[in-house]
C-alpha positions in Angstrom: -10.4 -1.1 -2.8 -7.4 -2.2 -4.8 -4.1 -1.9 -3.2 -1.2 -0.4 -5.2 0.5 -3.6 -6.4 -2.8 -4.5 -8.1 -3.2 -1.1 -9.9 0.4 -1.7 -11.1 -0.4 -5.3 -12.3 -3.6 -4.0 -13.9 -1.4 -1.6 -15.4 1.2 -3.4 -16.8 -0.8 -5.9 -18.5 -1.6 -3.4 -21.0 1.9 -3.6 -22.0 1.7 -7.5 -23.5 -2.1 -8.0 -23.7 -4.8 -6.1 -25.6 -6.7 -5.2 -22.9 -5.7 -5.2 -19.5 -6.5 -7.3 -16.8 -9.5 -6.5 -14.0 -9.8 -7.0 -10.4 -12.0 -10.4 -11.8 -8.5 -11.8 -13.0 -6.3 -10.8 -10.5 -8.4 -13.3 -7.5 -6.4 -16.3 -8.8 -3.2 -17.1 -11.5 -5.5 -19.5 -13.4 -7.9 -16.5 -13.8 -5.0 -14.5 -15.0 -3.2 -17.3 -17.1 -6.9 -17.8 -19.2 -7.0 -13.9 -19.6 -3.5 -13.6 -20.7 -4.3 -17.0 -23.1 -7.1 -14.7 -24.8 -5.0 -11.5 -24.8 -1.7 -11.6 -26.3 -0.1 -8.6 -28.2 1.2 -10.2 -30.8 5.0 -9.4 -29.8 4.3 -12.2 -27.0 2.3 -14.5 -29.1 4.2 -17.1 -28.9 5.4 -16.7 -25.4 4.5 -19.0 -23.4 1.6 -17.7 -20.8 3.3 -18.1 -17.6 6.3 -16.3 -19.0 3.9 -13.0 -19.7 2.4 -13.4 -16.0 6.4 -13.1 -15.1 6.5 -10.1 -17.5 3.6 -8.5 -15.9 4.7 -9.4 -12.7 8.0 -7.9 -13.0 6.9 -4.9 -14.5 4.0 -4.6 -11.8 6.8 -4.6 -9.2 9.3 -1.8 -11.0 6.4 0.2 -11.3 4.8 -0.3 -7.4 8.4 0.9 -6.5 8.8 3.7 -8.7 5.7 5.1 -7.3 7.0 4.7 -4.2 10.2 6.4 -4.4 7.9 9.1 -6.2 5.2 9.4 -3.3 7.9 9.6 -0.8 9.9 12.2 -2.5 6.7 13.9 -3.3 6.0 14.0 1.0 10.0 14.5 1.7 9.6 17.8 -0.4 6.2 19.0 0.3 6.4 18.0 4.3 9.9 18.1 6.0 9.9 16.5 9.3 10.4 19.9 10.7 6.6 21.5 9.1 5.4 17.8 10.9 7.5 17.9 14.0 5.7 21.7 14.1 2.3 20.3 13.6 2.7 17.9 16.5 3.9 20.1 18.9 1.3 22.8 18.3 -1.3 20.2 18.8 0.2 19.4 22.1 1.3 22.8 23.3 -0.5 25.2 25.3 -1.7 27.7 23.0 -5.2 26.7 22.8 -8.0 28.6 24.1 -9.7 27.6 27.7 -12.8 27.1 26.7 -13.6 23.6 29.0 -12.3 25.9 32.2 -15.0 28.9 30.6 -17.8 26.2 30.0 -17.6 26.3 26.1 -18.5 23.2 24.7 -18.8 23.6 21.2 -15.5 25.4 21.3 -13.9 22.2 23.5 -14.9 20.0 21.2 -13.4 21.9 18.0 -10.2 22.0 19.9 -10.1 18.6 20.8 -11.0 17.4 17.4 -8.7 19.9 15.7 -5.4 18.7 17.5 -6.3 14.7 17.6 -6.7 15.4 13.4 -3.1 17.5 13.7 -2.0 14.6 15.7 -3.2 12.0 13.6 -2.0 14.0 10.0 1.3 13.7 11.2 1.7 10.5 12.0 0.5 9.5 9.1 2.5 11.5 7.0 6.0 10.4 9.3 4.9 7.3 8.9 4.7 7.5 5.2 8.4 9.6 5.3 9.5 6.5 6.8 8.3 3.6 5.3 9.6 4.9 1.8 13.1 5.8 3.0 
């Protein structure tokens, strides 16, 4: 699975080259200097090839942290910490029905799998709030 830096890279090659780079080039920087060698745009034809990496680089980075701020506003807005702080107290509180104590297994097990996901959804999604703070 590509991680979001190499999306961006892949991305912003399309800005200098006339085709843009694969997951194939991005294993090594002689992989990607020999692409960018056989894929100038013609504005950066004479640049030389490290130079475009740096270009590509660059732009890969400004747009990796664009989409961060994005994302996180994105979760700030849609998911206060209060909606999330809610979610993880109701999947801790005692508002669930008995159903271990009344010998309902299929209904214990929905519980318990309900608030671990409720649990684990908001951990994730602080943990996102936080990270792109």
């Amino acid at each position: 699975m590509k991680n979001t830096y190499d999306n961006c890279l892949i991305e912003a090659s399309g800005n200098f080259l006339t085709e843009c780079f694969t997951m194939s080039e991005l294993d090594c920087e002689e992989n990607m200097l020999k692409f960018i060698s056989e894929h100038k745009r013609e504005q950066v034809g004479n640049t030389d090839d490290k130079a475009v990496l740096e270009l590509i680089e660059n732009l890969a980075l400004s747009l990796e942290q664009f989409l961060k701020v994005q994302v996180s506003a994105m979760i700030n807005e849609q998911f206060p910490l209060t909606l999330l702080a809610g979610l993880s107290e109701g999947a801790k509180s005692d508002i669930w029905y008995d159903a271990t104590e009344c010998n309902d297994v299929a209904a214990a097990t929905m519980i318990s799998e309900t608030q671990s996901a409720m649990l684990d959804v908001s951990e994730k999604l602080q943990s996102l709030i936080l990270q792109n703070r």
